[in-house]
C-alpha atoms as one frame of an Amber mdcrd trajectory, in Angstrom:
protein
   0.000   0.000   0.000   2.642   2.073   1.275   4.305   1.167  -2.439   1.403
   2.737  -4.169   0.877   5.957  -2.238   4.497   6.922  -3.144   4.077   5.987
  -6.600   1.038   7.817  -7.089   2.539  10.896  -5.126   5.295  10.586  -7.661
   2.905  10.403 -10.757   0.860  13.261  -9.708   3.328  16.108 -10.089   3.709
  15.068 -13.887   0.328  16.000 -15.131   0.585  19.439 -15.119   4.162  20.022
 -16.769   3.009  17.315 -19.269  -0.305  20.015 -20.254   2.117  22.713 -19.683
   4.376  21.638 -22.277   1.539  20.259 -24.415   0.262  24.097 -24.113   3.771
  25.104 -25.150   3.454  22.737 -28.083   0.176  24.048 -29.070   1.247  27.620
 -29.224   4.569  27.157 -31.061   1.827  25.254 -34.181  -0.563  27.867 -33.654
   2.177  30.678 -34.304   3.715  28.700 -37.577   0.328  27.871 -38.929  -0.770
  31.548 -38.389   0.501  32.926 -41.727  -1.328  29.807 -43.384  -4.524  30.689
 -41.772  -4.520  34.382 -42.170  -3.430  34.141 -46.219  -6.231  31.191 -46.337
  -9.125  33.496 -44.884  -7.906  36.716 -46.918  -7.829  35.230 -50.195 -10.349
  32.420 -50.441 -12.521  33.049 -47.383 -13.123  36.579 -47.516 -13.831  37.286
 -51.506 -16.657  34.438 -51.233 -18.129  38.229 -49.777 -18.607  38.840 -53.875
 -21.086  36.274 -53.681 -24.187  38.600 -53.401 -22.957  40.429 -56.371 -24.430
  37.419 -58.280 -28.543  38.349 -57.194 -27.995  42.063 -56.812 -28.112  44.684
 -59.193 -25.133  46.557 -57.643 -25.511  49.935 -58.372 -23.282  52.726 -56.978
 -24.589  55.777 -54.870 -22.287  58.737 -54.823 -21.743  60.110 -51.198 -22.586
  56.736 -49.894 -20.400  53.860 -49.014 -19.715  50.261 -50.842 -21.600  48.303
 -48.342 -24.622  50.999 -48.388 -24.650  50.485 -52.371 -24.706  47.098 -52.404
 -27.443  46.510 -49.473 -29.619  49.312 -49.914 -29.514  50.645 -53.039 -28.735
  47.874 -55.076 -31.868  45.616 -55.414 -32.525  41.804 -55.385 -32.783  40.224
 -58.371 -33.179  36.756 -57.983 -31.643  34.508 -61.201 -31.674  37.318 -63.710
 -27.863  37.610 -63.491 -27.549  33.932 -64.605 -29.409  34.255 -67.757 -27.385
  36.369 -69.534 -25.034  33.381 -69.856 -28.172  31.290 -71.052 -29.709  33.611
 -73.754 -26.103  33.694 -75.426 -26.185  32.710 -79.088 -22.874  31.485 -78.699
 -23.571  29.351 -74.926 -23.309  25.716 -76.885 -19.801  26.977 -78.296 -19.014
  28.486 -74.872 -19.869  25.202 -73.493 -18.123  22.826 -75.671 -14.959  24.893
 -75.920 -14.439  24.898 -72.590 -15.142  21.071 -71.874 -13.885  19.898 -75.104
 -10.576  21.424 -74.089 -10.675  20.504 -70.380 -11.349  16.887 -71.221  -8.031
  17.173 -73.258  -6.134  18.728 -70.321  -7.093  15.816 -68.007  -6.261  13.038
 -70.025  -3.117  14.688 -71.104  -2.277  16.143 -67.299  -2.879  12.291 -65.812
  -1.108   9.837 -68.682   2.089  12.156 -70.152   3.597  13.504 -66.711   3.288
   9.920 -65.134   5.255   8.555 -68.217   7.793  11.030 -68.472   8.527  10.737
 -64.242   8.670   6.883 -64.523  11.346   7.020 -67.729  13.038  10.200 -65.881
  13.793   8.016 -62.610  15.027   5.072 -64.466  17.875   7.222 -66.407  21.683
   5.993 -65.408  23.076   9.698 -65.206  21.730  11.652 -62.114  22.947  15.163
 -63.729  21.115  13.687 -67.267  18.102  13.343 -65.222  18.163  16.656 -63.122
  18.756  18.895 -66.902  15.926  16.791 -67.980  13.896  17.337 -65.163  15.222
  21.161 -64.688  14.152  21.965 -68.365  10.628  20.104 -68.309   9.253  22.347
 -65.226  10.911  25.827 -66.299   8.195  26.776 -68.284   5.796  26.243 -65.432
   7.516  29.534 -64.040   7.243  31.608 -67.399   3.764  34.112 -67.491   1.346
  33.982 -70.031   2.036  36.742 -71.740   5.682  35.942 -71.816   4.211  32.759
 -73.470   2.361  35.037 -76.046   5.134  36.404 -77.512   7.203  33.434 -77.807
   4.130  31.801 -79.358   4.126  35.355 -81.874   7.365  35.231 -82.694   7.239
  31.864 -84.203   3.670  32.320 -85.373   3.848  36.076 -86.630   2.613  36.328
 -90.210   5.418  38.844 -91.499   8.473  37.765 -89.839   7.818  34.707 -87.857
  10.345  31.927 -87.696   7.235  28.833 -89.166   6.480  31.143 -91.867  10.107
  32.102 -92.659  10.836  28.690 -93.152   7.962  27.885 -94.667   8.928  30.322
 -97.224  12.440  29.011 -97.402  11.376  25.700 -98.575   9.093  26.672-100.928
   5.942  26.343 -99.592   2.945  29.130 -99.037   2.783  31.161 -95.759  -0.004
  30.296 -93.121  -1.766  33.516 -91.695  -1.784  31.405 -88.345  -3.431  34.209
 -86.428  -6.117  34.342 -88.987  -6.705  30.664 -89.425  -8.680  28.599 -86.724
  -7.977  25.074 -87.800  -4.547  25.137 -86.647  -5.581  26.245 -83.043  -6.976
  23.360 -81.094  -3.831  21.309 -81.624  -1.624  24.490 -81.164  -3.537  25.078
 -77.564  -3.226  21.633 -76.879   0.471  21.421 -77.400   1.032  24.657 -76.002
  -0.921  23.531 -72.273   0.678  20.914 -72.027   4.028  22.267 -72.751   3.689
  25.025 -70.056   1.972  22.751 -67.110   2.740  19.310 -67.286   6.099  19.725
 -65.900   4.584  20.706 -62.650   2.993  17.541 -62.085   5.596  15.248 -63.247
   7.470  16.584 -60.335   4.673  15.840 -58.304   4.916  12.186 -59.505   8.833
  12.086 -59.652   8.597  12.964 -55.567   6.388   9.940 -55.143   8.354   7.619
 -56.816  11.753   8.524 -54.972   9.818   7.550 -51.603   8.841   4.082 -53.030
  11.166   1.615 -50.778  14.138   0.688 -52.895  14.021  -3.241 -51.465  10.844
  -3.730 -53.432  12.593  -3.522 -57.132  15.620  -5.177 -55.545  13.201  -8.225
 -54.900  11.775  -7.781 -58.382  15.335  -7.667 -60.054  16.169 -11.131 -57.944
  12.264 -12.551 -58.959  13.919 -11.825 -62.599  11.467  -8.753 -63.304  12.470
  -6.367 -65.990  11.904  -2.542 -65.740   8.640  -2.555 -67.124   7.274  -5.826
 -64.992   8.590  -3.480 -62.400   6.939  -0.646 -63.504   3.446  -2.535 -64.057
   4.182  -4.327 -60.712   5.169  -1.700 -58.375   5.544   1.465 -59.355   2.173
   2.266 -60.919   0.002   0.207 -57.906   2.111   2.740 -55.157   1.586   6.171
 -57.389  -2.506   5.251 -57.582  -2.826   7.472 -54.791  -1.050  10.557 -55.964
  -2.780   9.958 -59.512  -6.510   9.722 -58.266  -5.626  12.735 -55.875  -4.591
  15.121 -59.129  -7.190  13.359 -61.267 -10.082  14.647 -58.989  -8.711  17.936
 -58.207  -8.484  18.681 -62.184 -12.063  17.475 -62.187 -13.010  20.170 -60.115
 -12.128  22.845 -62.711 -13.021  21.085 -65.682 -15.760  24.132 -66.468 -12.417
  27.120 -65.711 -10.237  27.243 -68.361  -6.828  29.562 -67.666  -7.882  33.069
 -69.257  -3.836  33.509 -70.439  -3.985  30.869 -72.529  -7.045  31.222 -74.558
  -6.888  35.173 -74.717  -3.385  36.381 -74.640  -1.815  33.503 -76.844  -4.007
  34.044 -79.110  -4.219  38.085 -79.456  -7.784  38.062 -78.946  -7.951  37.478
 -82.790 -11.704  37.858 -83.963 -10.858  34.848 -86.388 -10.188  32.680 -83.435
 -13.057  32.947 -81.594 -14.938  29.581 -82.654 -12.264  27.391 -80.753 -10.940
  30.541 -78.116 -13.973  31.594 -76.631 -14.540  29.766 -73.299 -16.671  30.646
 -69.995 -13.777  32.763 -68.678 -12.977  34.283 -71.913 -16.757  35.331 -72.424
 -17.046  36.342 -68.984 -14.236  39.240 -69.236 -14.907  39.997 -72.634 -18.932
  40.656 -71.491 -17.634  42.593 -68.148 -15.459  44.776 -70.228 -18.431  45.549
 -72.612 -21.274  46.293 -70.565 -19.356  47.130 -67.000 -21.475  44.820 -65.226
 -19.539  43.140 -62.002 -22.924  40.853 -61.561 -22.577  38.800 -64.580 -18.925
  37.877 -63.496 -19.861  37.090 -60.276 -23.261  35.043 -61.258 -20.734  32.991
 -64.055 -17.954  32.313 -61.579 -20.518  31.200 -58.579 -21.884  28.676 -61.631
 -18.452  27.511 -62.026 -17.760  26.962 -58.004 -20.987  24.947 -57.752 -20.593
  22.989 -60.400 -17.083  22.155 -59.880 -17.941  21.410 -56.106 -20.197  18.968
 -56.911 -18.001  17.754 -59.558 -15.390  17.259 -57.357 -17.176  15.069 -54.903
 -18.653  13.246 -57.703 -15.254  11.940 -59.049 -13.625  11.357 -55.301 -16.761
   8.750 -55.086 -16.198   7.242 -57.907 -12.852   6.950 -57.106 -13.645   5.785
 -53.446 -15.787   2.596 -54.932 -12.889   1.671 -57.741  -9.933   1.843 -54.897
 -11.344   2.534 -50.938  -7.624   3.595 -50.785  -7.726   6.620 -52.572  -9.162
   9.812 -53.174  -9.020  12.870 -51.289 -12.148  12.627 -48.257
């Protein structure tokens, strides 16, 4: 008994330095998430604020405030705002641009960086495989409109470098800009020229934390590289893959605004295969002035991608329990 008491006396002094230093613990994550949190609820917690812009028809009252405008001046208007969209000659282009070239994107962004990581990581030469690597994701750092006029100055009519050789050898010159056939392939190749390097790095990190003993096992079980690639590598990146795969899903109805307006010069030729939702969007705000249209569009976009989203992690859930992102 005598035992016991002691021990217990011993014990009890130990429960509050262990919630002391658990307190410590707490504030030390508290403080490095802090930057995190305040960045995450300025920039995606705060604008969802716009929201209202979407069923009002904001209208500014000089000598009166923003918030006065938009809540008492500004009146309801239910589902008008969405039906500009709707009553568009051009929605079923709008519509099929934008998920005709999305579709694209995905298939591309899942099968070609996966490929390319998987043939990167089996190269002898480590410096081979770091230029190859290096060069792939620069161009995820370059701007759009940087992009533009590297795009111009091999597409440019007068003195471009395609049409200069074109020339050369004899054949006629293509007025590219002028010319919409071209463009689907050229945005295609363009896309994924820009942004696939960013998730083959993605994939390359997930391969380099497979364990190595696994193809060592392989190599003694007689297993070539691809057995091993069919074998191992591709069952341990299924993860990773369904993970990008549904968050692409989610923006399958946003398409990037540099690509499909500054590439292309906001040519008037173009705009069979150029204009998509976002395109349309700024193109109709920058027409009529109208902030509600641009917020009733995007809003469509959120929703729809939202429920996209959980759509695909479901589907996802029943083909492997193992993956997916909730």
């Amino acid at each position: 008994m005598l035992k016991n008491r002691m021990s217990t006396a011993e014990q009890t002094p130990a429960a509050p330095r262990s919630r002391k230093r658990f307190r410590l613990d707490d504030l030390e994550l508290t403080l490095l998430s802090l930057p995190t949190v305040t960045w995450l609820i300025a920039f995606c917690y705060v604008p969802m604020f716009g929201i209202i812009f979407a069923f009002k028809n904001y209208k500014y009252k000089p000598g009166k405030g923003f918030l006065y405008s938009l809540f008492v001046s500004s009146d309801w208007v239910g589902l008008k705002n969405f039906e500009f969209l709707f009553r568009s000659p051009d929605v079923a282009t709008i519509f099929y641009n934008t998920l005709f070239y999305n579709i694209i994107f995905l298939i591309i962004g899942v099968t070609l960086p996966v490929a390319l990581a998987i043939m990167i990581t089996q190269l002898h030469s480590t410096k081979l495989a770091k230029v190859c690597q290096t060069s792939v994701f620069l161009p995820h750092f370059l701007s759009w409109v940087v992009v533009s006029y590297f795009v111009f100055s091999f597409l440019s009519t007068d003195k471009g470098l395609v049409n200069s050789l074109l020339k050369n050898l004899g054949f006629e010159e293509v007025l590219w800009y002028q010319d919409s056939k071209y463009w689907p392939y050229l945005l295609v190749f363009i896309n994924t020229w820009k942004t696939f390097g960013y998730s083959m790095v993605v994939y390359m990190a997930s391969i380099t934390g497979i364990d190595q003993t696994l193809y060592e096992s392989a190599v003694i079980d007689g297993a070539n590289k691809w057995q091993q690639t069919l074998g191992i590598t591709l069952p341990l990146l299924r993860p990773v893959i369904s993970i990008m795969f549904i968050m692409n899903v989610g923006h399958i109805l946003s398409t990037d605004f540099g690509l499909f307006f500054q590439v292309t010069r906001d040519s008037n030729s173009l705009i069979n295969v150029t204009q998509t939702l976002d395109v349309y969007v700024y193109k109709a705000l920058m027409q009529s002035n109208n902030y509600n249209y641009s917020s009733a569009v995007a809003l469509l976009q959120s929703v729809f991608g939202c429920i996209l989203l959980i759509v695909a992690n479901r589907v996802v859930k029943r083909i492997d329990p193992e993956s997916g992102i909730f």
